[in-house]
Each structure stands twice: as C-alpha cells, then as structure tokens.
DRENDO-1510 file (C-alpha; in Angstrom, 1 decimal, always signed):
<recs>
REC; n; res; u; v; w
REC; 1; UNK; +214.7; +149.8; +263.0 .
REC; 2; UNK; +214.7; +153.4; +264.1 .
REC; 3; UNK; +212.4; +155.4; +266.5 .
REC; 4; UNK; +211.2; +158.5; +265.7 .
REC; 5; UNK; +208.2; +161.4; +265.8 .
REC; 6; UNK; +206.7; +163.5; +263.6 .
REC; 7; UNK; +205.6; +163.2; +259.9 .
REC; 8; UNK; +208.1; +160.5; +258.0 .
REC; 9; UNK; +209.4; +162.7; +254.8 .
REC; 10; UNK; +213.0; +161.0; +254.4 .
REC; 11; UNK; +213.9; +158.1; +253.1 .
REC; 12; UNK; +218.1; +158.4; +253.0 .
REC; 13; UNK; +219.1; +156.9; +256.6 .
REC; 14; UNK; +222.0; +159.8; +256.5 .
REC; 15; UNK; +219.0; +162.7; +256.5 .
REC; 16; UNK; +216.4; +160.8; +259.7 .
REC; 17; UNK; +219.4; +159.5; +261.4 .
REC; 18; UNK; +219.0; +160.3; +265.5 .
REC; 19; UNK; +221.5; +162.1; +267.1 .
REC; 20; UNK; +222.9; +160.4; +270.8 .
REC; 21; UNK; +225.8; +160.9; +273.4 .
REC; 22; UNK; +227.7; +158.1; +275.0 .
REC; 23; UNK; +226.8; +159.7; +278.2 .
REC; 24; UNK; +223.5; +158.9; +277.2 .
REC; 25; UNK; +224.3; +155.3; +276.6 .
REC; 26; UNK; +224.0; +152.2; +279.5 .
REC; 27; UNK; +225.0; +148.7; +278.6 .
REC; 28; UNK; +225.9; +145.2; +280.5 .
REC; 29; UNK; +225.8; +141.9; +279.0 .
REC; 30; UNK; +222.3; +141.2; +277.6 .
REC; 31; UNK; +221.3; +144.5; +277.6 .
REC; 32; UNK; +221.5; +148.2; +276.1 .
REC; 33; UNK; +219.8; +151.5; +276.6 .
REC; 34; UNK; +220.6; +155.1; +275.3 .
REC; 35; UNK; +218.4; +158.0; +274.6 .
REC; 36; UNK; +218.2; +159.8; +271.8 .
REC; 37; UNK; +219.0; +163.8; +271.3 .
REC; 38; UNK; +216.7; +163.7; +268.4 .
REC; 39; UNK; +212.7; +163.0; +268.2 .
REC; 40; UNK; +211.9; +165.0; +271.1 .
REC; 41; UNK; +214.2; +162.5; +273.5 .
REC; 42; UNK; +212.9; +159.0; +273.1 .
REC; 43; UNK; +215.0; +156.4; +275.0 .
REC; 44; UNK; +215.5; +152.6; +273.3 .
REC; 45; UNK; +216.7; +149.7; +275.1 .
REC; 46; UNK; +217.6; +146.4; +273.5 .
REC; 47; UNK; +218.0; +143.0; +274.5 .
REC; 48; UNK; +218.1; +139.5; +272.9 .
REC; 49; UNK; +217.4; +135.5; +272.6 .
REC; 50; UNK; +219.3; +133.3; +270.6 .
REC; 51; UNK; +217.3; +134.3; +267.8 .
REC; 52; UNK; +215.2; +137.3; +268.2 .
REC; 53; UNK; +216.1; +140.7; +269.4 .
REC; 54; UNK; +213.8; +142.9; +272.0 .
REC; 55; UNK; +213.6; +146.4; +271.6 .
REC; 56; UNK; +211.2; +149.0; +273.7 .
REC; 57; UNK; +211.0; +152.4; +272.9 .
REC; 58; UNK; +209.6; +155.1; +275.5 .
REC; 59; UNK; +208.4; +158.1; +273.2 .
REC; 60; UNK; +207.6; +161.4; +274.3 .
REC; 61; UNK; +204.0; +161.6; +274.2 .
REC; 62; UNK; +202.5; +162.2; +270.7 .
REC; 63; UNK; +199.7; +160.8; +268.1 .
REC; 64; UNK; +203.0; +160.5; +265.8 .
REC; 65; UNK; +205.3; +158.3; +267.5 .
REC; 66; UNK; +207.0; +156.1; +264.2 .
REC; 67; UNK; +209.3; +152.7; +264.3 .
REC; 68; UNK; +211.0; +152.7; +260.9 .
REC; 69; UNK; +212.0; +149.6; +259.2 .
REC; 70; UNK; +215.4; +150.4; +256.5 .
REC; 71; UNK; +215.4; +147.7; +254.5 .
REC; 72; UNK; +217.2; +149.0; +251.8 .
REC; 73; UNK; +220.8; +148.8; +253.7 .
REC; 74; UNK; +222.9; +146.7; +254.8 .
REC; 75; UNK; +226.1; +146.4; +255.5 .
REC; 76; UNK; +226.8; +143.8; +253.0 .
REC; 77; UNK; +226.0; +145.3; +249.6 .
REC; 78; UNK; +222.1; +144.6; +249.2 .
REC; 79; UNK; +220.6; +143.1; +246.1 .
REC; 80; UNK; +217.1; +143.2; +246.7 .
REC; 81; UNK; +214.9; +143.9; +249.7 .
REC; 82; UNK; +210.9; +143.3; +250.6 .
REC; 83; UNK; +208.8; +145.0; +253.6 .
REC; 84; UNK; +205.1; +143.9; +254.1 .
REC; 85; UNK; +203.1; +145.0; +256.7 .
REC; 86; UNK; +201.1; +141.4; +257.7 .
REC; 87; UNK; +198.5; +142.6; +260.2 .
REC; 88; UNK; +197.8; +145.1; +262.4 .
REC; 89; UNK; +200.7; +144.3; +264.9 .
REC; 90; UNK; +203.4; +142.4; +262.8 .
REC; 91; UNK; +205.8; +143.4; +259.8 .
REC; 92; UNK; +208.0; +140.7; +257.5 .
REC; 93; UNK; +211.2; +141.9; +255.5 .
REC; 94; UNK; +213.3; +140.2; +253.2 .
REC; 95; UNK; +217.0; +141.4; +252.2 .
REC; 96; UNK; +219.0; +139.9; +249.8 .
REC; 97; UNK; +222.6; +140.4; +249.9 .
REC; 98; UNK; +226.1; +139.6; +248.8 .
REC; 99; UNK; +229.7; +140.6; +249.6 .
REC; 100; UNK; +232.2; +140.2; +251.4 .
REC; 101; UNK; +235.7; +139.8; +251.7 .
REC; 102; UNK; +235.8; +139.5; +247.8 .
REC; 103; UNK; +232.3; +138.3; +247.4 .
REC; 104; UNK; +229.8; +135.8; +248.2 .
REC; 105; UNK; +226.8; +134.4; +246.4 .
REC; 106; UNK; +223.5; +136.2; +247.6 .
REC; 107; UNK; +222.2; +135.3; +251.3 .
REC; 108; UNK; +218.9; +136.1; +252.2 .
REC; 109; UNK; +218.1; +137.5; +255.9 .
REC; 110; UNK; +213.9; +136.7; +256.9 .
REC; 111; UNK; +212.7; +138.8; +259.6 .
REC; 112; UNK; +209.5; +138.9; +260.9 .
REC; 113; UNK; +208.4; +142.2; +263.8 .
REC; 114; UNK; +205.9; +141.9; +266.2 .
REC; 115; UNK; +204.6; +144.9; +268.2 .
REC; 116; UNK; +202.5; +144.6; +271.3 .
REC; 117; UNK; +200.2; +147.0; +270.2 .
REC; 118; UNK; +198.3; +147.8; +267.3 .
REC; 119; UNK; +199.4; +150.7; +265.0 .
REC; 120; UNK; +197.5; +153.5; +264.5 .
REC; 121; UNK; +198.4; +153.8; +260.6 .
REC; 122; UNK; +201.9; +152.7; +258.7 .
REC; 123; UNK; +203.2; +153.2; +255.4 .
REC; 124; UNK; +206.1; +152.5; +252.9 .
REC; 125; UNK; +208.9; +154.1; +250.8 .
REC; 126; UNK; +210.6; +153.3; +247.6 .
REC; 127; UNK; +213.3; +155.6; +246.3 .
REC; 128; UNK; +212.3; +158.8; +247.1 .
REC; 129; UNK; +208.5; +158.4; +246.7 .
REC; 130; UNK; +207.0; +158.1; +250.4 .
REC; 131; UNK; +203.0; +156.2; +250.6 .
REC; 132; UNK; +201.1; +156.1; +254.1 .
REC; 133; UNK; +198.6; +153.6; +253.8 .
REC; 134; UNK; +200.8; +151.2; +251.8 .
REC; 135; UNK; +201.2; +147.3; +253.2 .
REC; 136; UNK; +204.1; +146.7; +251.2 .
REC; 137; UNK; +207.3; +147.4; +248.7 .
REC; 138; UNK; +209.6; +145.5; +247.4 .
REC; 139; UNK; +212.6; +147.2; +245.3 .
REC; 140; UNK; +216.5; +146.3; +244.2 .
REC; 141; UNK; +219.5; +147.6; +245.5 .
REC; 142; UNK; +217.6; +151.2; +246.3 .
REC; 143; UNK; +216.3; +152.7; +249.1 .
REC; 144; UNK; +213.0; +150.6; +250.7 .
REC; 145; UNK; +211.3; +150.3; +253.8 .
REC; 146; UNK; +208.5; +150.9; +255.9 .
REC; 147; UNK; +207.3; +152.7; +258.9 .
REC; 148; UNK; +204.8; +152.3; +261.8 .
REC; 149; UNK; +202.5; +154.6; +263.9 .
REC; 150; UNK; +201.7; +154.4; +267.4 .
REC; 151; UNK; +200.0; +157.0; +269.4 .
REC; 152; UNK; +201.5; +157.6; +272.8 .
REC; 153; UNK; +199.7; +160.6; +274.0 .
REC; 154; UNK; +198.5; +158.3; +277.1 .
REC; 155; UNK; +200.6; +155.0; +276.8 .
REC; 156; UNK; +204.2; +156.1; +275.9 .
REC; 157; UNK; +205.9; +152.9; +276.0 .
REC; 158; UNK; +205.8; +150.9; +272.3 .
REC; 159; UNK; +207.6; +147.2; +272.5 .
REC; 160; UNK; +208.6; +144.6; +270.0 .
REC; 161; UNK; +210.4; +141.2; +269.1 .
REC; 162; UNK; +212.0; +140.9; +265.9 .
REC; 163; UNK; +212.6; +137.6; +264.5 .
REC; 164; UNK; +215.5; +136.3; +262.1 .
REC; 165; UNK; +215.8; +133.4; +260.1 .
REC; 166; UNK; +218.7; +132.7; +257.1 .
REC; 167; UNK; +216.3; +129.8; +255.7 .
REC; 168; UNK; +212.7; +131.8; +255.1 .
REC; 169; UNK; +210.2; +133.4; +256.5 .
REC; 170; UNK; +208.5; +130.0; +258.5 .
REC; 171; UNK; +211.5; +130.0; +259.9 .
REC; 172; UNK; +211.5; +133.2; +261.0 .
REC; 173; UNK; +208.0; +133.2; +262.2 .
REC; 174; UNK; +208.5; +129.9; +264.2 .
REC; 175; UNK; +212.2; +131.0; +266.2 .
REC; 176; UNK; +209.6; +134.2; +267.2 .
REC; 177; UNK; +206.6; +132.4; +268.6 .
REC; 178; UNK; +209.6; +129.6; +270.7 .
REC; 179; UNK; +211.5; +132.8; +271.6 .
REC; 180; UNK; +208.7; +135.9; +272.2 .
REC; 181; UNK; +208.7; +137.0; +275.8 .
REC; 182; UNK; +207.9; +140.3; +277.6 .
REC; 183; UNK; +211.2; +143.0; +277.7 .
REC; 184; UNK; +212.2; +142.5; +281.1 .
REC; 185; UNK; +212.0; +138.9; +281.6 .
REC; 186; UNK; +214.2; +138.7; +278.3 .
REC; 187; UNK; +216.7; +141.1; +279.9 .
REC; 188; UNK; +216.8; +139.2; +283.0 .
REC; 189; UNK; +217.2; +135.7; +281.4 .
REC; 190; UNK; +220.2; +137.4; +279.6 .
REC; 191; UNK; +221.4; +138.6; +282.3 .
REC; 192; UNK; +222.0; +135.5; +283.9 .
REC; 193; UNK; +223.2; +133.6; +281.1 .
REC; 194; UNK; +225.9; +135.8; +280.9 .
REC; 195; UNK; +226.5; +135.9; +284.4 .
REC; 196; UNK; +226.7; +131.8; +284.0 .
REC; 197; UNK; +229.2; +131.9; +281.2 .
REC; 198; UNK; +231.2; +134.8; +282.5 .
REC; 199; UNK; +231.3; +132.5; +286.1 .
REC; 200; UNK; +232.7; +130.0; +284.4 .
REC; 201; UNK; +236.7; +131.6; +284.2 .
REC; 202; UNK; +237.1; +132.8; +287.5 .
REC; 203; UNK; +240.3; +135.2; +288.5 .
REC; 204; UNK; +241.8; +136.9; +291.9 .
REC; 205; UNK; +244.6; +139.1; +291.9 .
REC; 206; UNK; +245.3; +142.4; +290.5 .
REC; 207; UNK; +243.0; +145.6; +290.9 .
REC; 208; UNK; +239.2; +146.4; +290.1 .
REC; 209; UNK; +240.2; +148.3; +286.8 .
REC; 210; UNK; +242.6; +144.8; +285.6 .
REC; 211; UNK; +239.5; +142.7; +286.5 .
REC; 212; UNK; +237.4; +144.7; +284.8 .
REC; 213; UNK; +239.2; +144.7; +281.7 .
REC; 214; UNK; +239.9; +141.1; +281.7 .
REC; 215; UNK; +236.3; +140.4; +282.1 .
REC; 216; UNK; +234.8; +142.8; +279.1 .
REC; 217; UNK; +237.6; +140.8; +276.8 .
REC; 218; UNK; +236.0; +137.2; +278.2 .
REC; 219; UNK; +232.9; +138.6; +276.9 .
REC; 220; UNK; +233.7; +140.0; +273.4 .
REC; 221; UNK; +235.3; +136.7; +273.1 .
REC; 222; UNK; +232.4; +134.9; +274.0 .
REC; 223; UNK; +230.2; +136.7; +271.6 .
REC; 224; UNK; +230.6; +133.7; +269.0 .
REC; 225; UNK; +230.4; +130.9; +267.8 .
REC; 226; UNK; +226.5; +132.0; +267.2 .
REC; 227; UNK; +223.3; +129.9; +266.7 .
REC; 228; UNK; +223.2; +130.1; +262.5 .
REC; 229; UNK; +219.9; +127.4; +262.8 .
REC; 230; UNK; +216.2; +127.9; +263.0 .
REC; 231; UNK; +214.6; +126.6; +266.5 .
REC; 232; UNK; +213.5; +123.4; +264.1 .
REC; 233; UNK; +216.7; +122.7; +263.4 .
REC; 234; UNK; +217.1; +124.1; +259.7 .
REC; 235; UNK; +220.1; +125.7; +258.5 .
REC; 236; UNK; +220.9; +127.8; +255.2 .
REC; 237; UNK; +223.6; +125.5; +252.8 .
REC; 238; UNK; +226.6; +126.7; +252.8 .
REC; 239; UNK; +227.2; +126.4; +248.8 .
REC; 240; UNK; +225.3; +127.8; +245.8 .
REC; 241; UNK; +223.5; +124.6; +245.0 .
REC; 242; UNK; +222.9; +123.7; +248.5 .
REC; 243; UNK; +219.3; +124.4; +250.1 .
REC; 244; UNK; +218.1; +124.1; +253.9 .
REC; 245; UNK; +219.6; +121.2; +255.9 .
REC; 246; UNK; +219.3; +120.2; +259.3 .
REC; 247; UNK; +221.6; +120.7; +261.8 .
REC; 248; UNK; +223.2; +117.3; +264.0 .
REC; 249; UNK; +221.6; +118.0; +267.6 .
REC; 250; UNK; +219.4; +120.3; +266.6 .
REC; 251; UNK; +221.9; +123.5; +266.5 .
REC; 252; UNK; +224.0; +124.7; +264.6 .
REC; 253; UNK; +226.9; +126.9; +265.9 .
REC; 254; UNK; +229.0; +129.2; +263.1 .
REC; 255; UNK; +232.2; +131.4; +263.7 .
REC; 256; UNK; +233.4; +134.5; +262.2 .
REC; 257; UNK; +234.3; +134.3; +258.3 .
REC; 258; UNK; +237.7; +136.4; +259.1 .
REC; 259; UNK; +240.0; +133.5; +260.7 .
REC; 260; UNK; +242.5; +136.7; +260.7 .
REC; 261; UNK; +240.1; +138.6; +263.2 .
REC; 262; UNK; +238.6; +135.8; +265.3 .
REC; 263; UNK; +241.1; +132.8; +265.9 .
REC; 264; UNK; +242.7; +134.6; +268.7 .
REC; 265; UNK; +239.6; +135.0; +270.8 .
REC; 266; UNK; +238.5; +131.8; +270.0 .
REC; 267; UNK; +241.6; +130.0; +271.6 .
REC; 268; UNK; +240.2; +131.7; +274.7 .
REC; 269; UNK; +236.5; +130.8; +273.8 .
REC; 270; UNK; +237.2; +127.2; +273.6 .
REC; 271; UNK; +239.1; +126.7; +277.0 .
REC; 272; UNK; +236.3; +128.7; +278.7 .
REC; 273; UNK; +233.1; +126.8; +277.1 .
REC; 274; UNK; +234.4; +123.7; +275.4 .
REC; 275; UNK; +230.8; +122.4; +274.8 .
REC; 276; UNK; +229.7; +125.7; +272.2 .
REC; 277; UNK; +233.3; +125.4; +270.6 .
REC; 278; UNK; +232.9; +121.8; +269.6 .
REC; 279; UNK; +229.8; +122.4; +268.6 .
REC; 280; UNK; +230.5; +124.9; +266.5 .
REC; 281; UNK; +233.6; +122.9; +265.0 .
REC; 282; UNK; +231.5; +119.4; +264.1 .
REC; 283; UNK; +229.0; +122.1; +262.3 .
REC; 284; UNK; +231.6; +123.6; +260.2 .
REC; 285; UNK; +232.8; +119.5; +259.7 .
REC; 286; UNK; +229.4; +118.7; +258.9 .
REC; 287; UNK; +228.9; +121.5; +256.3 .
REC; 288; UNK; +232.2; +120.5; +254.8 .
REC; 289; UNK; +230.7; +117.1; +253.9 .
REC; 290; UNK; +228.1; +119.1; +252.4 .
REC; 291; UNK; +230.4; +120.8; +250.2 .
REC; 292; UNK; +232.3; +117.7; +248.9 .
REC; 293; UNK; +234.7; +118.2; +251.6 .
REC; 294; UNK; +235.8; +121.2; +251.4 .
REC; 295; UNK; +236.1; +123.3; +254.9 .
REC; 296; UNK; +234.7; +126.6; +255.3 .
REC; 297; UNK; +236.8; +129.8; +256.1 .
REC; 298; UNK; +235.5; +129.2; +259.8 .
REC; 299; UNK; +238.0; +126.4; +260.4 .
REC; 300; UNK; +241.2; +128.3; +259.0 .
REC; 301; UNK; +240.9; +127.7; +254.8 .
REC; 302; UNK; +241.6; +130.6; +253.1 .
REC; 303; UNK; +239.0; +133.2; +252.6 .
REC; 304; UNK; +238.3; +133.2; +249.1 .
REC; 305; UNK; +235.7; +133.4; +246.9 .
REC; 306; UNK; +234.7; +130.1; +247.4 .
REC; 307; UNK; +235.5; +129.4; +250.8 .
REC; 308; UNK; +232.9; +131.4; +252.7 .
REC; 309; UNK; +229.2; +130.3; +254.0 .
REC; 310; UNK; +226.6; +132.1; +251.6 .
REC; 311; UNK; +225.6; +134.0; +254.6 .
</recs>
C-alpha cells in the first residue's frame, strides 16, 4: 500500500514510487512514521497487532488523495494475484506466490483493508491498462492492483486496518474484526507490550550508547517466532497435500525458514521469553507429525526443496 495525490497513470511501482529521507523517518517498538518528499508531503505512520497492520496517512489537502494497493509484487516471485473492491470502505487481495531458497510450492497471502471512511471513487490496473470505476482484477505474474480516493480538502487524515490470513479470506476477515482498533490505542497497546518483553532482560553497567545497542539487538531478536494462525485457531499445512489445521492452544508460533540467519538470535529469544519459544518449537513438532515426521527447516533440517513450510 502506497499513499499518493493526483491522477493514478502508473502502474510499474519503480515509476509512482515516493521519495523519503531518514531524517524524515521516527520509529520505536510498535510504531513508525516518515513523511514523504513526494505527493505534496504526506506523512504515514504504521503500527500493528498480531495480525493486522494500522496505517494512517495525513495528506495534504486535495479531492485526489489515493491509497494504492500493488498486488502484483512480491517479494517472493508471484504467481497470481486478485484485488476486489467489497464495499464502499473495505478492499480484499489475494497473492499467490512461490520461491524461496530454491523453491517452495505456491502459498497464498488473504488480505482484507478497511478504511474509516468511505472513498470518494477507486479503480484498478492490469498491465499497463489503468480503469477508474473498476471493483476488481485479477491477473498472473503481471502487474495488478487497485487504488482508492479520498477527498481531504477538509478532513486530511485517511486511516485503515489491513488484515492477513495464510488460510483464506474468512480468515482474514475474522483476525480483522478480533483485532480492528483506532490508530492510537493500537500504537499504545504496542507500545507496552514491547516495553513488557523488553523489561523482561534487565542490564546495568556500561554507558547509554552500550545499553542502547544491546537493547535494539533484544528487540530484532524478539521479532520472531510470529503468530502463523488465524484468531480461530487455523493454520496453513505445511505440505502440498496438506489443507488448514488447527493449531494445539489455539496459536501457532513459526520461526524463520533460514536456520543460517535466525538460530543465533533465537538462543537469545528463548532465554528471554521461554513461553513463545516453546511454543513455537511444539508447533514446528506438531507440523512434523503432519508431514509423516519429517521437521521443518524451522527446527534446523536442511533447507531444501522439501523442507520448508508452503508459506
């Protein structure tokens, strides 16, 4: 999703792309903020729930303010995609992917957007052909997506929760009505969750600048293991012939495919909050029975072909 003004005429990402600054940027645990150098200086701030991201846009004031939705990329390589605008506030994609490390068999990502305001008008775009007025588009591995219009000559503030789900688009629609909530009161509950798992490794000694640093690497490590189940429970099979199961508990916790990148941190992870890390071990144990057996590149088997959650 991108902000924007003005009349949408693009469809390659490289040619609508914003321009920003790092001195432009803010960002703490839960939260991020930056505004753009492009569009006539709109600012975006994100922040997050287990399952849905928060964004709010400030636009300058217009009739043409635009949310685009890229649905044609990814950063796997994309098979097929599907934008549809549902209503008046709400927008459902679909992306089909594969790839990585080697390969995997396709995954597909459900998302499902909902603004806090109606638009004013919205379109789509396949290929190179832009339609306003179209509710949907569905294409292969070519540029697809879809924008919005708000008009913020008066109100200039434009919000919205987007929704994922790796088992369909129920899924995705019910981890957004358990998880929806206003911008700041997400931000804040983020904020203190972070401040609860940061507060549980506790140092003294050395300078601000040590402290500091030791504390941004407690929380990169602490950005997995990661919820990988629907708010009901429902996971994506790990396997080709496997379809939705239910996680143990209620939640399922998944770690990076690249043991190479992410066993290091995790050693870390696990003494500082025991509780996710086992979780997130008897999930990979459980998917393993699912499999026949066979453990997932999570747990330290080699990352083949084979090996990795069709995620």
């Amino acid at each position: 999703m991108l902000p924007t003004t003005g009349e949408v005429t693009q469809t390659d990402n490289a040619r609508y792309a914003a321009e920003f600054s790092h001195r432009d940027e803010t960002a703490r645990p839960g939260y991020y903020r930056v505004r753009l150098g492009s569009y006539g200086g709109i600012t975006a701030e994100l922040t997050a729930t287990a399952r849905t991201g928060r964004q709010r846009y400030t636009f300058p004031a217009t009739d043409k303010a635009n949310v685009l939705f890229n649905t044609g990329q990814s950063l796997h390589r994309t098979v097929s995609t599907s934008v549809e605008i549902v209503d008046s506030r709400t927008v459902r994609t679909t992306i089909t992917g594969r790839g990585f490390c080697q390969d995997t068999h396709p995954y597909t990502l459900h998302t499902l957007t909902r603004f806090d305001r109606p638009f004013a008008s919205y379109g789509t775009w396949n290929g190179d052909r832009v339609k306003a007025g179209s509710r949907s588009s569905a294409a292969p591995a070519a540029r697809n997506g879809a924008w919005v219009r708000f008009d913020t000559a008066r109100d200039r503030t434009v919000e919205a929760t987007t929704a994922v789900s790796y088992v369909d688009a129920a899924g995705a629609e019910r981890n957004l009505r358990a998880e929806e909530g206003g911008f700041d009161r997400t931000a804040e509950a983020a904020r203190q969750a972070w401040e609860r798992r940061l507060g549980d490794v506790r140092v003294t000694g050395g300078g601000a600048t040590l402290r500091r640093t030791f504390y941004s690497s407690l929380y990169r490590s602490f950005l997995s293991p990661n919820v990988g189940s629907d708010v009901d429970g429902r996971y994506t099979g790990w396997g080709p012939r496997l379809g939705p199961a239910r996680a143990p508990g209620g939640r399922l916790h998944v770690l990076p495919e690249l043991v190479a990148v992410g066993h290091v941190p995790h050693t870390g992870a696990a003494a500082g909050a025991a509780g996710a890390a086992r979780v997130a071990g008897h999930g990979a144990v459980g998917a393993a029975d699912r499999r026949g057996g066979r453990l997932a590149a999570e747990v330290g088997v080699r990352a083949g072909r084979d090996e990795h959650h069709d995620r």
